[in-house]
N, C-alpha and C positions, 0 to 999 in steps of 0.2 A: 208455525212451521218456519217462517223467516227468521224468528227470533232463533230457533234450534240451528239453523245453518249459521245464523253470525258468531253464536257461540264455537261450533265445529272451526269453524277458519280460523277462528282467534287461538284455540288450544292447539289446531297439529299443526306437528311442527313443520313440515310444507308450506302452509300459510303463514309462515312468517318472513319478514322482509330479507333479504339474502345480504349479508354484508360487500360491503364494497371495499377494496382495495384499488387503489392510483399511484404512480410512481414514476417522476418525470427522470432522465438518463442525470440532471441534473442533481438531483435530490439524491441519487442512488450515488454518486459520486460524491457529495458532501459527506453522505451518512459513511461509507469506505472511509474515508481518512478520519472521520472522527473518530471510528471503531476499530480501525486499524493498528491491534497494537504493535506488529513489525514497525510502523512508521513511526506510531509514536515512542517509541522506544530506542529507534535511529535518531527522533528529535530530542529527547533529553539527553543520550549521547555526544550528540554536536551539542548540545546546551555544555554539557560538564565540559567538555573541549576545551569551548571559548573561554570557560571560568578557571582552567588551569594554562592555558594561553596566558589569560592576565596575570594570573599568580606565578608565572613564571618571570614573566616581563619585570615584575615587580623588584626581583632579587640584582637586577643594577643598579639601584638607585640606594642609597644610604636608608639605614634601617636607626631609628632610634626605640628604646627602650628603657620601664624603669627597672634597674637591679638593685637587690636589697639582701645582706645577708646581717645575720644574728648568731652570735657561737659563746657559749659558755668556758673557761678556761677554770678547768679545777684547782690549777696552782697558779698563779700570777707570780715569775719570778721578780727576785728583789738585787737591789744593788747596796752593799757595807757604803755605807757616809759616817763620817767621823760622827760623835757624838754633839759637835760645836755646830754640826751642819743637820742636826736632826737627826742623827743614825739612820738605822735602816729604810730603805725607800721600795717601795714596788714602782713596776715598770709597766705601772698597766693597771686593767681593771679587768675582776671575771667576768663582766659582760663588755661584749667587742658587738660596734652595730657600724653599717656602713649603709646608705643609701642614697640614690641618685640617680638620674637621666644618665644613657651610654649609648652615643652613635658610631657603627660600621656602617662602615663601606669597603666591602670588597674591591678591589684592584682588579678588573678581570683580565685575565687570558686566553681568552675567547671561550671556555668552558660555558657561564653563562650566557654567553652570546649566542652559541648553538642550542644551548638548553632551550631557550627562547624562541627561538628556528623549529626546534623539534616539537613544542608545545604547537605553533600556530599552525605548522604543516599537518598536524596529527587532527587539528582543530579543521583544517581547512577539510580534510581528508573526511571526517564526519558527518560535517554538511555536504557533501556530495552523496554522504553516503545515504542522509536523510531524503535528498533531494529523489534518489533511485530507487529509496522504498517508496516516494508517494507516488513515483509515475509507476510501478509496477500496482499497487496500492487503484491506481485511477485505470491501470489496463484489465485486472480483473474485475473491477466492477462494469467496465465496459462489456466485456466478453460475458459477463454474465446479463447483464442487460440484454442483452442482443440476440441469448439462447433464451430471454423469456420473451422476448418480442417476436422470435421465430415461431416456439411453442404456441403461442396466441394465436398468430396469423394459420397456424396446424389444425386448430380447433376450430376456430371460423370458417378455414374455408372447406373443411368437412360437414360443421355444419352446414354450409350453403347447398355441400352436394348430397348431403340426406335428405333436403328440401325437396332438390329434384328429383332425387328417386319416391319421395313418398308421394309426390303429386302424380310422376309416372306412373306410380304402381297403384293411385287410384282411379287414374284411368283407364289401365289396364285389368282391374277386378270389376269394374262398371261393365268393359269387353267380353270378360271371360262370361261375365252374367246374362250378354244380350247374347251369346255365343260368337260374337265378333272376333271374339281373340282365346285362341287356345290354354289349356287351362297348364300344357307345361311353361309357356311363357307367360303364364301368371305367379308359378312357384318360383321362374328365374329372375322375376321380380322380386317379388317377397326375398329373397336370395339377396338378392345385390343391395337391400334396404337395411338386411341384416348384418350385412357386412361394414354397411357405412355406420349403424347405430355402433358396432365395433369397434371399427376405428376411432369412431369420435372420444368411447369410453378409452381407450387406449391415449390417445391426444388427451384428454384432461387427466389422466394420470403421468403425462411428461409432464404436462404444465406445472402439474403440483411440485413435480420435483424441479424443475427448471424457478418454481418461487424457493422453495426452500434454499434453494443455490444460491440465490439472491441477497436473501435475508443474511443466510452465512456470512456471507464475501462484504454484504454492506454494514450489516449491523439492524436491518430493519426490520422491524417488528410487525408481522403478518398478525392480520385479527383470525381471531377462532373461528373455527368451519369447519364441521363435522363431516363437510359435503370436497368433495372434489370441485375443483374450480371450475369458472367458465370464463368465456370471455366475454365483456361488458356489453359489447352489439349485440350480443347474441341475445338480450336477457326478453321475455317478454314475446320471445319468438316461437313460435310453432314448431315442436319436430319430432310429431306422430306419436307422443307417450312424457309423460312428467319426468322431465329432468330437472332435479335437484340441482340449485345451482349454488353451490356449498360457500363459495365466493367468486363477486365480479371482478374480475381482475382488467384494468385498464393502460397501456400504455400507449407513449410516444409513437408516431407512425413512422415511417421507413423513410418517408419524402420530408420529413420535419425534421430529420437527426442526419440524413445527408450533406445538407448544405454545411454543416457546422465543421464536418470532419473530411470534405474536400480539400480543402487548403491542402491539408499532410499528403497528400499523392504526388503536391506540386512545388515540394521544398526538398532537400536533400538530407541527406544524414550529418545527425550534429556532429562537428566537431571538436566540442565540449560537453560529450555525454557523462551525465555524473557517474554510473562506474566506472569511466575510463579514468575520468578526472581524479576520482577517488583510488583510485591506483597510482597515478600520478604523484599526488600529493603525500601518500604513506610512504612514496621509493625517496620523493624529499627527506621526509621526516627519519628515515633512519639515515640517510648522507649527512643529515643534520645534527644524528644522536653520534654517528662516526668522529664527526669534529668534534664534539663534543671532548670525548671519551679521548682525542689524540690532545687536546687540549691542558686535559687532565693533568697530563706527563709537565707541563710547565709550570714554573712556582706562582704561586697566590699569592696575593698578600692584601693584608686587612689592615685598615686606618680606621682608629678606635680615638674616640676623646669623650670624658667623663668627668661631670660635675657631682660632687654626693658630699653630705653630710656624713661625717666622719666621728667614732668615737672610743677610746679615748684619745688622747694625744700624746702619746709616748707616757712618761711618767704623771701629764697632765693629765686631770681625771675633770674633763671637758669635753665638749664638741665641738667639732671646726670642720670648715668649708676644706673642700679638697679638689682641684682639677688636675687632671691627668691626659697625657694622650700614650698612643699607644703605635706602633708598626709593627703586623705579623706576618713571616714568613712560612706561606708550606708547600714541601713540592716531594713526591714519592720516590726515592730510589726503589726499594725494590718491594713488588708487590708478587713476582710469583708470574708476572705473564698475563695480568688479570686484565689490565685496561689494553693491551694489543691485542687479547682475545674478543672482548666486548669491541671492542672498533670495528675487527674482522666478522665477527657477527652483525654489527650494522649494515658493515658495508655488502655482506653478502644478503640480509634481507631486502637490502634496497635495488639490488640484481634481479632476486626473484619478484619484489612488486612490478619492478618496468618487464620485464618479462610474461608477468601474468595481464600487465596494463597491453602489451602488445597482443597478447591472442584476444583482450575482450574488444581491441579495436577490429581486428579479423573478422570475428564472432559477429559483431554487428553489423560490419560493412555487408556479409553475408546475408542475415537476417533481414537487414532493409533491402536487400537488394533483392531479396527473395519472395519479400512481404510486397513490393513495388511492385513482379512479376506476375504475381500472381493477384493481385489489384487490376493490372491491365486486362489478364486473362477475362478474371472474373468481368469487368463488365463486358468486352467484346463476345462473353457468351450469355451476359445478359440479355445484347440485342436480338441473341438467339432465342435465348429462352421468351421475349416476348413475343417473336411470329411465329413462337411454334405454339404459345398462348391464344392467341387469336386464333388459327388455325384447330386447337383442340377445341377451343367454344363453339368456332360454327360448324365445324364436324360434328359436334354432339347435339345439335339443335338440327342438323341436316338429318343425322342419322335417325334423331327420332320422327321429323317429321317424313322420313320415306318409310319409317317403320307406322304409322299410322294409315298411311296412303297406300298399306299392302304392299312394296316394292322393296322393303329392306326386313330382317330377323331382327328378333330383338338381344340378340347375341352382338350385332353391330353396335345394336343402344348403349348395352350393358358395356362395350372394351369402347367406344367412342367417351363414355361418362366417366369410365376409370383414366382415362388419358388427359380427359379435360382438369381432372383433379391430381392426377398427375404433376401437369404442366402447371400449375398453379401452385406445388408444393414447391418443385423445381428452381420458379423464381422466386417464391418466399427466399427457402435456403440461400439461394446465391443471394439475394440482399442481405442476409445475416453474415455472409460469409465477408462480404463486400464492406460493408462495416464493421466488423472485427480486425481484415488488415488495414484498413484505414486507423484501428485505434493503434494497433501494432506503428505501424506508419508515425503517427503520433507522439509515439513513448519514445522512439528513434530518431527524433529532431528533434534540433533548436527550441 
């Protein structure tokens, strides 16, 4: 008979060990930016930036290079020499070769000097840009952290209050049995036990979506479970019928993730927030591509000098050393309007970035200042929500004990237990809420 039961445990599947999940605010924030492809896709963009920043810097400095050309002449003309001098001569050979080192250096006129300006401002402008995908990047995984740590504390503390209803309502079916206690307030028991088994099935199907949210946003990979979640305290606990507990889910507590993210309540709004900055620096980079383009309009000139192996040599059908240098001039009269349009196009893009760079300083100033307001709010009705806390537990330990003493209904019991869980919901929320503008708080400073 024992041997039949240790077999039964081992094959259904109830008896088997409930997988575990755990997930510190930290971990869920590494996993975000590594998965993060907005961010990483803002980081190889300031990557390429900086690489055409350098390749741009490059083009003031003298370029050396080898050039080589090779050309076939089908006729090689010739020159009449008297017959005392050899007669006819050619002036040349059908194979013509030149080859050799040739350095420029451009003159500039400030075209590449602003070229150079537009590259590192365009460059600078990327990294800001990177830098405001990963605090957005680190504020959704916050905010999603924070709606699973709510869900959790949803589930716990419903199961604590099915606890009490089920211990209630066995002491109240013990009553109905002696005839102490009437058998309607036995069914408004059984009532209000079934409304918490409810809820609680209701709370582990947030949960499960408040993990999938997670996973999304961070990148992390939930184990398999057939079962709806539960939370890890809960596991091993009694609550009047087998719950399946599909996976234990464990997080950071409320009081352990507060300290970290106080500071941000008590700093001010940056004033170098990367989208602002990143606004900034593109209204540069077109003032930058303007000069450029006005630059344009002034002559160039190129300093050129070349050593090459040379061949033939006029009627000498030889090779020889050859150096050269060289001075060129270039500078556009007319092109049609083309480079005072492109200027005028710079210069009006660099209008609407500082334009747009001033409403996202607005938008922020706003934001924190709203996100700071409503931080004070929230804790100043924290301190509410905890003596309305205290006040709903020993109302609900009063109410039952006059309800046992003959002296109270047990309709008191019942709206005194739904307030005590209540108020216990109540301050969960507001801590999640209290940490999410704190992470807001965060993303908006220094």
């Amino acid at each position: 008979m024992i041997f039949r039961l240790i077999i039964l445990f081992l094959i259904l599947p109830g008896a088997a060990r409930a997988a575990e999940f755990g997930v510190t605010l930290k971990a869920a924030e590494d996993s975000a930016l590594a998965s993060s492809n907005q961010y990483k896709s803002a980081k190889f963009s300031a990557e390429a930036a900086k690489a055409g920043a350098a390749a741009a810097g490059t083009l003031l400095y003298p370029r050396l290079s080898l050039e080589g050309s090779l050309r076939y002449n089908e006729v090689v003309p010739t020159i009449a020499m008297p017959a005392a001098l050899g007669g006819a001569r050619p002036l040349g050979d059908n194979w013509n070769y030149s080859i050799g080192p040739t350095a420029y250096w451009t003159l500039d006129a400030g075209t590449l000097r602003s070229g150079r300006e537009f590259a590192r401002k365009t460059a600078a402008a990327r990294t800001s840009e990177a830098e405001n995908a990963r605090r957005q990047a680190l504020l959704k995984a916050r905010s999603s952290y924070f709606q699973l740590q709510l869900a959790l504390e949803k589930v716990y503390l419903i199961g604590q209050n099915l606890q009490v209803s089920l211990s209630q309502l066995k002491d109240m079916e013990l009553g109905v049995k002696a005839g102490a206690r009437s058998r309607l307030d036995g069914i408004r028991a059984r009532q209000e036990t079934t409304a918490r088994r409810r809820d609680l099935l209701r709370a582990r199907a947030e949960l499960s979506s408040a993990l999938l949210d997670l996973s999304f946003v961070t990148g992390l990979e939930l184990p398999f479970s057939p079962g709806l979640p539960l939370d890890a305290r809960m596991a091993g606990k009694d609550y009047g019928g087998e719950i399946n507990p599909g996976l234990l889910v464990r997080a950071e507590a409320y009081e352990e993730l507060l300290p970290r993210l106080l500071p941000a309540a008590e700093g001010k709004m940056g004033k170098a927030l990367p989208a602002v900055v990143a606004l900034a620096e593109t209204a540069a980079a077109y003032r930058a591509a303007a000069s450029a383009q006005k630059a344009e309009r002034l002559p160039r000139l190129t300093l050129s000098a070349r050593g090459s192996v040379d061949y033939p040599n006029g009627p000498n059908l030889y090779s020889f050393l050859q150096g050269s240098a060289g001075l060129s001039l270039n500078m556009p009269l007319f092109e049609s309007g083309r480079l005072a349009e492109r200027e005028t196009e710079s210069r009006l893009g660099a209008e609407a970035a500082s334009e747009r760079r001033e409403e996202a300083v607005r938008a922020a100033s706003r934001d924190f200042s709203r996100a700071l307001d409503s931080y004070n709010a929230l804790m100043e009705e924290q301190a509410i929500n905890i003596d309305a806390l205290d006040d709903a537990e020993e109302a609900a330990k009063l109410a039952y004990a006059a309800y046992k003493t003959g002296s109270g209904t047990w309709l008191e019991v019942e709206s005194a237990n739904l307030k005590a869980l209540q108020a216990k919901t109540t301050a969960a929320s507001t801590n999640a809420e209290i940490l999410i503008k704190l992470a807001l708080l965060d993303s908006l400073s220094d």
